[in-house]
DRENPA-3360 file (N, C-alpha, C; in nm, 2 decimals, always signed):
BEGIN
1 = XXXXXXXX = +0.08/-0.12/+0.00/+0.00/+0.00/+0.00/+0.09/+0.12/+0.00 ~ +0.04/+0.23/-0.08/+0.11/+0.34/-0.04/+0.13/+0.44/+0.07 ~ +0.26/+0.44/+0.12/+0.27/+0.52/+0.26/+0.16/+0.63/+0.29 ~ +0.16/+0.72/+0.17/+0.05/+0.81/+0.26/-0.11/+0.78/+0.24 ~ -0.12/+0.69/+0.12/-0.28/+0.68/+0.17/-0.30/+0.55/+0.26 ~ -0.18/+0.49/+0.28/-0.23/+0.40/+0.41/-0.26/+0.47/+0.56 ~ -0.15/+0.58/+0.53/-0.13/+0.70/+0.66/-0.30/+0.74/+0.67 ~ -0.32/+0.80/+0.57/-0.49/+0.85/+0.55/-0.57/+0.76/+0.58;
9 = XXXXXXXX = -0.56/+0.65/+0.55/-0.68/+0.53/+0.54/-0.66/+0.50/+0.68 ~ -0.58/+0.44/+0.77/-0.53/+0.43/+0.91/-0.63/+0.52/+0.98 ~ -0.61/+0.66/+0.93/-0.66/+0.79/+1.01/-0.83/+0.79/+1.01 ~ -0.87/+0.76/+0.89/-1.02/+0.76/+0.87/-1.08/+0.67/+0.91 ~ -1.02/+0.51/+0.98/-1.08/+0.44/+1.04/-1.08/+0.49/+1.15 ~ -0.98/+0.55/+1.25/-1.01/+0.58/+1.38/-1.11/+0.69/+1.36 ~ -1.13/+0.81/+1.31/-1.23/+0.87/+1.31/-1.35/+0.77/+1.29 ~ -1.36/+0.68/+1.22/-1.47/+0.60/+1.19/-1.46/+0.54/+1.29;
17 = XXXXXXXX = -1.39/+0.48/+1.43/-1.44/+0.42/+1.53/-1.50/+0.51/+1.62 ~ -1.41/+0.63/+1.62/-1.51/+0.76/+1.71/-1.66/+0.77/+1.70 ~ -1.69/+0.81/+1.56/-1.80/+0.79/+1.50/-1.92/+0.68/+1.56 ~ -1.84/+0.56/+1.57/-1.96/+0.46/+1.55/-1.96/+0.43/+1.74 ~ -1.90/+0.48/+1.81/-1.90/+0.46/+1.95/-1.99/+0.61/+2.00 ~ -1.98/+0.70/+1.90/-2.04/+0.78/+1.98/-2.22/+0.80/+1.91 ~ -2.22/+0.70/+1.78/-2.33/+0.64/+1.77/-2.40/+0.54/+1.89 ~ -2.34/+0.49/+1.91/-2.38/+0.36/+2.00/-2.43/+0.46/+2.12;
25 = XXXXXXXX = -2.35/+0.56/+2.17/-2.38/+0.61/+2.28/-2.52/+0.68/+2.30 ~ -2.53/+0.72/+2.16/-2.67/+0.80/+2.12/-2.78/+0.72/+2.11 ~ -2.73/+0.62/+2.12/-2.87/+0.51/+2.07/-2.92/+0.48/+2.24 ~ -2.79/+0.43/+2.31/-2.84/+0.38/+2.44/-2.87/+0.48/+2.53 ~ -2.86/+0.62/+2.53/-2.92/+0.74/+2.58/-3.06/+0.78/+2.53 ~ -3.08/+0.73/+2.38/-3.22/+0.76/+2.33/-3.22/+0.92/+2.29 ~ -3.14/+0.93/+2.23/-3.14/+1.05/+2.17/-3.22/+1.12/+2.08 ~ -3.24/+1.18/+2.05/-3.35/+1.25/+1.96/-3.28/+1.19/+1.83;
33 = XXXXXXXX = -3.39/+1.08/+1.75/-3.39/+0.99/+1.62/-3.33/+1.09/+1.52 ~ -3.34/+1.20/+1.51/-3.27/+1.27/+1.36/-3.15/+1.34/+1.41 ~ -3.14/+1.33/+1.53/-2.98/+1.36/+1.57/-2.92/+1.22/+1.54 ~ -2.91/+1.17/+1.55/-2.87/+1.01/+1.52/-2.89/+0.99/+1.40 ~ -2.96/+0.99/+1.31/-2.98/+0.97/+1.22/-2.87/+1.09/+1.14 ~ -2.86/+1.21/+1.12/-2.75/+1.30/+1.12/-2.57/+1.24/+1.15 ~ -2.59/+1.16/+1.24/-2.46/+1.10/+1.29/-2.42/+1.02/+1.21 ~ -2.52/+0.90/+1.14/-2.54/+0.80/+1.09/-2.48/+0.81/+0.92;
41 = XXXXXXXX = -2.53/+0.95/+0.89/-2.51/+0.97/+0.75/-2.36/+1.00/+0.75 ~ -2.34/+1.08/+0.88/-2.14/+1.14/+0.89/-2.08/+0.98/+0.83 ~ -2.12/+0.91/+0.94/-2.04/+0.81/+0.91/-2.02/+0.74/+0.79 ~ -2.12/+0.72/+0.71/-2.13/+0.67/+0.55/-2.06/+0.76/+0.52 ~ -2.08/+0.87/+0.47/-1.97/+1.01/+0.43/-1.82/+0.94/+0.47 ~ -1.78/+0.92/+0.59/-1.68/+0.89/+0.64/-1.63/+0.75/+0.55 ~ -1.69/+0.69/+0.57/-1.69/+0.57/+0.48/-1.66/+0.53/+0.35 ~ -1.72/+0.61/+0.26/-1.72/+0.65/+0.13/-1.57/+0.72/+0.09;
49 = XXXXXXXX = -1.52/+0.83/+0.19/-1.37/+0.88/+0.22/-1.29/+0.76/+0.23 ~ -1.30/+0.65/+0.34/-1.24/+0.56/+0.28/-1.21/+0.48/+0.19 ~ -1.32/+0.44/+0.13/-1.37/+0.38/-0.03/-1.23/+0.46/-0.13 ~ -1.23/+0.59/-0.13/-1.19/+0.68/-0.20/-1.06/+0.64/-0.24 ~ -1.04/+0.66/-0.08/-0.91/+0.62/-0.06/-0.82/+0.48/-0.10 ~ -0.90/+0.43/-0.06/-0.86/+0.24/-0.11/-0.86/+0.23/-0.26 ~ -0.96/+0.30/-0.31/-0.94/+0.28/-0.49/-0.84/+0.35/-0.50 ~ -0.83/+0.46/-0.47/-0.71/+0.51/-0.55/-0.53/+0.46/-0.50;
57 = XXXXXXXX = -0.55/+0.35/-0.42/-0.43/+0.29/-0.39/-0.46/+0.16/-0.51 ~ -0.56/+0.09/-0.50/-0.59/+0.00/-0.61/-0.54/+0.01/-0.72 ~ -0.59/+0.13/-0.76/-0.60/+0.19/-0.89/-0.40/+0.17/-0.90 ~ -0.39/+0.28/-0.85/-0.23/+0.33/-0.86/-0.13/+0.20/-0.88 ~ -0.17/+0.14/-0.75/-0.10/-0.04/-0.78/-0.13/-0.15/-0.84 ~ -0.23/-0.21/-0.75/-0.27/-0.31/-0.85/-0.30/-0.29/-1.01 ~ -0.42/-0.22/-1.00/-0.50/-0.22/-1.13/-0.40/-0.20/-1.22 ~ -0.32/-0.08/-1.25/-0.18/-0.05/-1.29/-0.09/-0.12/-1.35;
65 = XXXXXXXX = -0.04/-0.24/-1.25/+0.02/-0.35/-1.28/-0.06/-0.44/-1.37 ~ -0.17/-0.47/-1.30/-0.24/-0.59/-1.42/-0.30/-0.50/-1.54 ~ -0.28/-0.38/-1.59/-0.34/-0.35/-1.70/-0.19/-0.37/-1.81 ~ -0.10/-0.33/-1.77/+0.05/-0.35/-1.79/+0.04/-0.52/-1.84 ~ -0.02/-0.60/-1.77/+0.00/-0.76/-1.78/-0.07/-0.74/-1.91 ~ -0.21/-0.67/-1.93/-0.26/-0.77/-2.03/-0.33/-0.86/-1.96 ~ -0.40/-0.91/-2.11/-0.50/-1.01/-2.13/-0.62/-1.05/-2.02 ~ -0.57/-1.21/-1.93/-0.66/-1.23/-1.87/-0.62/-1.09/-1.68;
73 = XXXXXXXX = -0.55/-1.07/-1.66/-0.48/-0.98/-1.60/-0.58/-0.87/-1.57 ~ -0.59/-0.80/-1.71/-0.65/-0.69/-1.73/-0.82/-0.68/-1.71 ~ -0.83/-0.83/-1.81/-0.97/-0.86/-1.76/-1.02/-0.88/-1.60 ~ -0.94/-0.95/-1.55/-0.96/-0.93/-1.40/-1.01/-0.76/-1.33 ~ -0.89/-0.74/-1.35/-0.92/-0.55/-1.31/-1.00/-0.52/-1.37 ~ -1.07/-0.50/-1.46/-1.19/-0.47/-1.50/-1.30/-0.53/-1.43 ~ -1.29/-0.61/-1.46/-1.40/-0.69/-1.30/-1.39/-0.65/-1.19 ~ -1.32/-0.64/-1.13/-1.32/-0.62/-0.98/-1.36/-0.47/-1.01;
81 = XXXXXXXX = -1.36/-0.41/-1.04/-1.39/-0.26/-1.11/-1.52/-0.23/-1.10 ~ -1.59/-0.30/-1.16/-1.72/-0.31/-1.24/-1.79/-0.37/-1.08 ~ -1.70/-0.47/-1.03/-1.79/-0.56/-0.93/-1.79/-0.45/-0.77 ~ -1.69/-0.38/-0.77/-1.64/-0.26/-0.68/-1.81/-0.16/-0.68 ~ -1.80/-0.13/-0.81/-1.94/-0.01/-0.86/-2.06/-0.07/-0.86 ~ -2.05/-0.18/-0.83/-2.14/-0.31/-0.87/-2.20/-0.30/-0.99 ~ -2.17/-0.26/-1.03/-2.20/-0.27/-1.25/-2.17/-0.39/-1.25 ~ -2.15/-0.47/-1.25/-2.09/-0.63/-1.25/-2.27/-0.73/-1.32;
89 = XX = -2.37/-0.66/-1.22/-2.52/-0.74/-1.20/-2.55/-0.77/-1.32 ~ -2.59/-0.85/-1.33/-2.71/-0.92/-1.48/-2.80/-0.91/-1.52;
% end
């Protein structure tokens, strides 16, 4: 993985454990449902930042390499691509 988006990706999970504990807290206090629900979306958001992040380490490395390979290589990455976006379905 690459040093700095593993550095980033590392960091966006701990924010994403903050996130989901101080979800949890909101739940077991009974907090007013669209404050929580507000929390809930941060976290997807958060989430999705990860996503981001991971493809474009994907991208950079793997995919890179196997498009370089060729053939069945390439077809692979393309798949995983497609199955990633879920464009993959039938």
């Amino acid at each position: 993985m690459i040093d700095d988006i593993k550095k980033r990706a590392l960091h966006r999970t701990s924010i994403l454990e903050g996130q989901l504990r101080g979800i949890a807290r909101m739940i077991e206090n009974e907090d007013y449902c669209m404050d929580i629900i507000t929390q809930s979306r941060a976290v997807q958001r958060s989430l999705e930042s990860l996503n981001r992040l991971l493809l474009e380490n994907h991208l950079r490395t793997h995919v890179t390499h196997m498009f370089e390979q060729g053939g069945d290589e390439r077809e692979t990455a393309v798949g995983e691509l497609l199955k990633a976006f879920d464009f993959d379905r039938k």
